[in-house]
N, C-alpha and C positions, 0 to 999 in steps of 0.2 A: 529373766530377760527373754523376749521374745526374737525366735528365731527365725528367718521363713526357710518355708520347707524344701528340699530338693528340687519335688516340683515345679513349684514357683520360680525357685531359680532359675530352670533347666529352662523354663518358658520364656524369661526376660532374656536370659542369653540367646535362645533363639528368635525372637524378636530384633533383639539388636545388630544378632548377626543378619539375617534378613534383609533389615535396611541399609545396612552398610554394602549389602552385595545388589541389591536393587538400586542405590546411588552411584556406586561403581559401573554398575551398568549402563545406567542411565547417563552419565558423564562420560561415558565412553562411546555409546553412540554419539552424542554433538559432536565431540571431536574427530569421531573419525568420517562425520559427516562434513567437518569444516578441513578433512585431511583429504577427502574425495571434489570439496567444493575448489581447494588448492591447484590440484590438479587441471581442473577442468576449464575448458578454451572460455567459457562461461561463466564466470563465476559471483555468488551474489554478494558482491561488494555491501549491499544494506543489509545482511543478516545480519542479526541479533546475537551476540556472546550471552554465552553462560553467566558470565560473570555480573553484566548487566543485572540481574535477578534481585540481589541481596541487596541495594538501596534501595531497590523499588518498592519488592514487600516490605522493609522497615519502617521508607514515609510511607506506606498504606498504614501500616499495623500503625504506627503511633496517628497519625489522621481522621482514621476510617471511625465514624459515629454507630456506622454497623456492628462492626468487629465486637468496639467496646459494646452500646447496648447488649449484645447478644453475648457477649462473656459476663457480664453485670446480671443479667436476667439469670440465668443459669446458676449462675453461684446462689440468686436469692432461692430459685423455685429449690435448689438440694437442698440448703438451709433449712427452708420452711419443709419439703418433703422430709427428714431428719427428725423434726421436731413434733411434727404430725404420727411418726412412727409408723410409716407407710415399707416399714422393712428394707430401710437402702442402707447397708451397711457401707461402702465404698462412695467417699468422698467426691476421686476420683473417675469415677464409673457412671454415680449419675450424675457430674455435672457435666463430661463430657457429650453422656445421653438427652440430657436438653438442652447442653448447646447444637448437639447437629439437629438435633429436634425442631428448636426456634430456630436455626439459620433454611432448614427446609420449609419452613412453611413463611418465611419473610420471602424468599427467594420466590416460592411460589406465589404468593399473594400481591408481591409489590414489586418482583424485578421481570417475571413472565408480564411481556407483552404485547399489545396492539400494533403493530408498526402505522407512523399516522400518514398518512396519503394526502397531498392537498396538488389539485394541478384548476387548469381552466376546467369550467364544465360543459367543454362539446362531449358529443355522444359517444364519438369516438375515444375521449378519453374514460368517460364513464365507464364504457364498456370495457375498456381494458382492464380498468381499475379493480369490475366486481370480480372478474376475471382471475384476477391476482389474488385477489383478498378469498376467495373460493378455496382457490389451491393451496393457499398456504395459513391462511390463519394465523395463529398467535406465532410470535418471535420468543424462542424459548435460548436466552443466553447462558452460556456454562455455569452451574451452579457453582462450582469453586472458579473460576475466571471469569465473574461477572464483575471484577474492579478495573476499572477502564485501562490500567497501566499492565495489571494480566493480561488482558484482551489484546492491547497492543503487541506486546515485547512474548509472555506466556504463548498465545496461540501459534504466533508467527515458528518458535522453537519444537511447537506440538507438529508442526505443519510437516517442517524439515525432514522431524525423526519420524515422521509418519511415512515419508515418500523414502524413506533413509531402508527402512525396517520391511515393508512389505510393495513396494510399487517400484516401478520400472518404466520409466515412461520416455518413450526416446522420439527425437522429430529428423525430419528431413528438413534440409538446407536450400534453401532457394537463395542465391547470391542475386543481391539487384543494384544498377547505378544510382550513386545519389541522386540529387536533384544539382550538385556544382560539380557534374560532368566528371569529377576525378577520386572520389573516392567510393565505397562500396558498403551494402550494407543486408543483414539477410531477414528472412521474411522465412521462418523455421516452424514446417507441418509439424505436428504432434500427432505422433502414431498413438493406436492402441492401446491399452496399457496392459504392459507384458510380454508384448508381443515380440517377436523375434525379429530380426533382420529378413527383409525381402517376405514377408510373412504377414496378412491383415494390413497392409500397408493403405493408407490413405493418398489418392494420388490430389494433386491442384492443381490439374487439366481438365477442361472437355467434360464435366459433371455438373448435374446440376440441384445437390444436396447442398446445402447452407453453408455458406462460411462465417464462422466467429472471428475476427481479428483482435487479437488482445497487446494491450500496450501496459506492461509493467512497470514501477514508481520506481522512485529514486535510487540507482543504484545497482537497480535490478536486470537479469536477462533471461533467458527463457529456460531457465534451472528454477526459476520462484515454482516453489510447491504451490503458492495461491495458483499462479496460471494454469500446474499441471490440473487441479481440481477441477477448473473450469471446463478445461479441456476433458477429462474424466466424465465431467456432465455431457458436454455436446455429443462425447462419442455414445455417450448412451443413449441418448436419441437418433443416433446416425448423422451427425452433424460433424462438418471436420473443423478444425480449429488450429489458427495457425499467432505466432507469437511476433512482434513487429521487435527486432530488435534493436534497440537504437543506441546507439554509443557515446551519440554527444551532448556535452555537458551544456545545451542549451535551451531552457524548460521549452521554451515558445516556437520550436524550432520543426513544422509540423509537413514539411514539403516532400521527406523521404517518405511519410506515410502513407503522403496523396499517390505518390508513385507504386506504394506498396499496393493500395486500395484500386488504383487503376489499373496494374496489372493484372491483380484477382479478377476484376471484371471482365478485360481484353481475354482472359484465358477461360471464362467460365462467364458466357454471356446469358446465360439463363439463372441461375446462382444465385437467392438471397446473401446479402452480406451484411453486418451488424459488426461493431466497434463497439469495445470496451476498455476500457481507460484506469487501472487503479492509482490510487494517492499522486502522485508527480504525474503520472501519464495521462492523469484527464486534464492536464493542462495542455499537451499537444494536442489530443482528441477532441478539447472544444476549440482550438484556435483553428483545425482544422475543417469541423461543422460549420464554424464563421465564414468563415472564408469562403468555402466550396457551394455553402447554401442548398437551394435545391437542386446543384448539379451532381452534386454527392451521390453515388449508385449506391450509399447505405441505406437501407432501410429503419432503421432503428439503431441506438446507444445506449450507454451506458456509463455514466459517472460513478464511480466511487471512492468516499472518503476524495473528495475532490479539494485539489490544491491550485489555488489560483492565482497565487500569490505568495511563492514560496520563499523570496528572499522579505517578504513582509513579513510570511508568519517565524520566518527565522528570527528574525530583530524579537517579536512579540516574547517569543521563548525565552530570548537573551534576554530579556527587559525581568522577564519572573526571577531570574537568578538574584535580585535583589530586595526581593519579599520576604524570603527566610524559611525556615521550615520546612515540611516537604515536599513547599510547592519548590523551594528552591535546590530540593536534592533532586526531583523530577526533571525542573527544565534544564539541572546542570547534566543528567544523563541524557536529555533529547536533544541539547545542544552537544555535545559532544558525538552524542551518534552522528549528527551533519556534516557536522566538520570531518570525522574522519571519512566518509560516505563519499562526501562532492570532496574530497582529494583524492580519494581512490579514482571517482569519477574524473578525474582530470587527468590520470594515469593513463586511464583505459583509452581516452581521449586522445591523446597524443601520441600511444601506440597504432588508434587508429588510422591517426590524421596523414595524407598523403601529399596535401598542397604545400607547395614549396614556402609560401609565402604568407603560413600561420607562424607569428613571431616567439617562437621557441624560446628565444633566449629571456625574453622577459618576463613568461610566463614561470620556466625553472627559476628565475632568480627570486620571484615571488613564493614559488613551492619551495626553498630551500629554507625559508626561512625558519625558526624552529618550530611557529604557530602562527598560523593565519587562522580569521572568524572564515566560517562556511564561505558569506555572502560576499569578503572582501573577495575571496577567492575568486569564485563563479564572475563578479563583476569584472576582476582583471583578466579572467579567460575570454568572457564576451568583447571586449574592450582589444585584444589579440586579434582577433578572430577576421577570415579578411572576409566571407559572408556571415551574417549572421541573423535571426531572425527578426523582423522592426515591422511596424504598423503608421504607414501602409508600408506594404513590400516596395523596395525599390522596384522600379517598371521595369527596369533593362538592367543584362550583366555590366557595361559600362556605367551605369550610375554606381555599383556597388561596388568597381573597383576605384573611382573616385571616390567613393566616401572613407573605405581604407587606404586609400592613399591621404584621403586630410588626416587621417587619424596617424599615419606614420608620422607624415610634419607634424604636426600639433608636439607631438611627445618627443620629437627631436629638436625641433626648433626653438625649446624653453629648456631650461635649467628646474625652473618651478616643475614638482611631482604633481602631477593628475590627483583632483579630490577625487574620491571614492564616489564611484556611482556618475558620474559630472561626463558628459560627452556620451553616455549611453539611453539619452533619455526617450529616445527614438522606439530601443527595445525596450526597455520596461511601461510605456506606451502603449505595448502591444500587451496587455494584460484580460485574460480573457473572462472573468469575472467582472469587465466594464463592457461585455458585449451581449450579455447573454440572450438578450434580444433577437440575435443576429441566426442565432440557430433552429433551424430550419427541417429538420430531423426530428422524428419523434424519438426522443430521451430521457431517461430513464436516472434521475440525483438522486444518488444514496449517500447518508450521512447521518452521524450519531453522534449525537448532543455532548456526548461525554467524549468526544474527540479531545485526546491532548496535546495531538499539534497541530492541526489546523482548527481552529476555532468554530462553532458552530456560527456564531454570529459574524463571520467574517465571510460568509456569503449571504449575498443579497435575493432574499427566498421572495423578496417581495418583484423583482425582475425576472424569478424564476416562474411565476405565479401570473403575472401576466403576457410570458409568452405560453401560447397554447401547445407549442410542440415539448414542453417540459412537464415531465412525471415526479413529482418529492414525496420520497419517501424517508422517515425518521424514527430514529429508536432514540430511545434514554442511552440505552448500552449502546457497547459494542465496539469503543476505543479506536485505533484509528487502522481500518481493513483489519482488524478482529473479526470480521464474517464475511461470508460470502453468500446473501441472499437474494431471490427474486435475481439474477442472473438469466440463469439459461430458462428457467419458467420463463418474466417476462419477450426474451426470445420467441418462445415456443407459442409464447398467445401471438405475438407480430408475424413470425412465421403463416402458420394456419389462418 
């Protein structure tokens, strides 16, 4: 009987202990990264759980055509290596060695990319464009998190423990009036990174170095490690950047921004300024290019992983759940991620809210229930709400407190419950995916095909493509703001 020998032992045990002390680790930083996010006046209500992980890789592994070919290939080439008596004694050892073998050189050959560019061809877009394509070249996607549900849920967790473990990044607070006279909302510098209190400080006076303004997605406030990154970039150009943060649970609702972007300007009148928008927030960010047109003191945008229609692609999600498989273990974790997301978001909402005459009671009677969908929610918050955002805007504050006054009678003076969605159609009218015409800015659409929750084809690339002020750029990869590309570069070309 064949024994293995101490050695060998001694090695598997330390192996094993190893990983067990590297997952320990590892699980102990999220948490104590979601023990610090706890705390904090800011907190990112859409971060990603650990636990999330283990459906996700499953429907990959049993789905992915990759996975298996490259475990299939592998097993034949040791087979056939074995038989040929190419001296590979360990089953084991070479089939692992041509599986990362063949997974590097697929990765290289078919997942490193082109990103594709298509816009109008005035010169000035030309220009920008060879510009872009100079500096940056190929799109090189993480070799082990190039599966689009990595990219999503994976990166976002890498992002955390990355700002968790080595960076420090802290901003100043600018407190500003809404735009409905009674609540407040800030407009938070991002210092240095590392730097100390009272120390490299970044002032938002009287300078006239570039402002970044960044508008983070669903859920999120100016703790998203994506915005620190960005912010990490500008500063390394000497560019300051500040994080717009918005609290209510109203996608379309873009008026505290205009207020955000006008004060930048009143305070720093010589000052390039640029807007940038991730997943939920390039829906305020283009409603507000609509709108402002060429009065907008931005100089250039930026879309990414742009959602234009989020109680749309919400339904879209919910609708996969009946497919089966792993497309239906997928949408049932991206449906769930929303749902819990916009009720946290409706928390944050109503701690914020100051007006006497947001209808409280009916909103809690709705959140009490044990389970409400994302989109019922959000709809009966809008539907509360006594301004809220609609196309066209109402003209005058009097129109808008008569439209929530018919909305109080309507839901008083019947017995019959309000259909879902029904008396709101004013604002979802305001949908900015049917304007894009309207934008007037040069703007910069990033978006990747393999988005799994907002759909690629659920923006209209062909309205993107006949206004001249819009830039599209596309990857195969890249999941839904799994990257951050062509950012602060396309900046840096509009700057100069």
């Amino acid at each position: 009987m064949l024994q293995a020998s101490p050695a060998s032992s001694n090695r598997k045990v330390g192996a094993a202990a190893a990983a067990v002390v590297t997952l320990s680790l590892f699980t102990t930083m999220v948490f104590s990264l979601r023990n610090i996010n706890a705390k904090s006046s800011k907190p990112f209500l859409s971060s990603w759980q650990i636990g999330d992980i283990p459906s996700f890789v499953w429907g990959w592994a049993v789905a992915s055509r990759r996975l298996q070919s490259t475990a299939l290939s592998s097993l034949v080439l040791t087979f056939l290596a074995r038989k040929a008596g190419w001296g590979i004694s360990s089953w084991r050892t070479s089939a692992w060695t041509f599986f990362v073998s063949l997974w590097y050189l697929e990765w290289r050959l078919r997942v490193v990319e082109v990103p594709e560019v298509t816009c109008r061809g005035t010169y000035f877009n030309r220009r920008v464009c060879s510009m872009i394509q100079q500096n940056l070249g190929k799109y090189y996607p993480c070799m082990w998190l190039s599966n689009t549900h990595f990219n999503t849920i994976g990166s976002a967790l890498l992002r955390d423990v990355e700002f968790l473990l080595y960076s420090r990044m802290h901003y100043v607070s600018q407190v500003l009036l809404c735009y409905d006279k009674v609540n407040t909302f800030t407009l938070d510098w991002f210092q240095p990174e590392n730097s100390q209190e009272h120390t490299r400080t970044h002032e938002y006076e009287n300078m006239d170095t570039p402002v970044v303004v960044a508008v983070h997605g669903l859920g999120g406030s100016s703790e998203e490690a994506y915005l620190k990154r960005i912010a990490r970039l500008c500063h390394q150009h000497g560019w300051r950047c500040a994080s717009f943060d918005y609290w209510r649970l109203d996608f379309a609702e873009f008026r505290d921004l205009d207020i955000a972007i006008q004060t930048i300007r009143h305070n720093n009148p010589s000052a390039p300024i640029a807007v940038v928008g991730i997943s939920a927030g390039t829906h305020i960010v283009a409603r507000y290019l609509q709108v402002a047109g060429k009065a907008s003191p931005c100089c250039a945008a930026i879309l990414q992983s742009s959602v234009f229609d989020m109680i749309g692609e919400y339904q879209i999600i919910k609708s996969k759940i009946h497919h089966g498989g792993s497309t239906a273990v997928a949408a049932r974790g991206y449906k769930a991620f929303v749902d819990t997301t916009i009720r946290k978001m409706a928390e944050r909402h109503l701690k914020n809210e100051k007006r006497t005459n947001f209808d409280r009671e009916r909103v809690r009677a709705m959140m009490n229930r044990p389970h409400v969908d994302g989109d019922v929610l959000y709809d009966e918050f809008i539907w509360c709400s006594p301004q809220r955002s609609e196309w066209p805007l109402p003209p005058t504050k009097i129109a808008e407190i008569e439209a929530f006054q018919q909305r109080m009678a309507s839901r008083k003076g019947t017995k019959i419950p309000r259909q879902v969605f029904h008396g709101n159609e004013a604002h979802y009218n305001g949908l900015a995916g049917n304007k894009l015409g309207q934008i007037e800015v040069t703007t910069l659409m990033m978006h990747a095909v393999d988005d799994p929750i907002v759909g690629y084809h659920s923006i209209d690339w062909e309205a993107c493509l006949a206004n001249k002020n819009i830039i599209a750029v596309a990857t195969k990869r890249g999941g839904h703001v799994g990257y951050v590309i062509y950012v602060v570069e396309f900046f840096f070309i509009i700057f100069l």
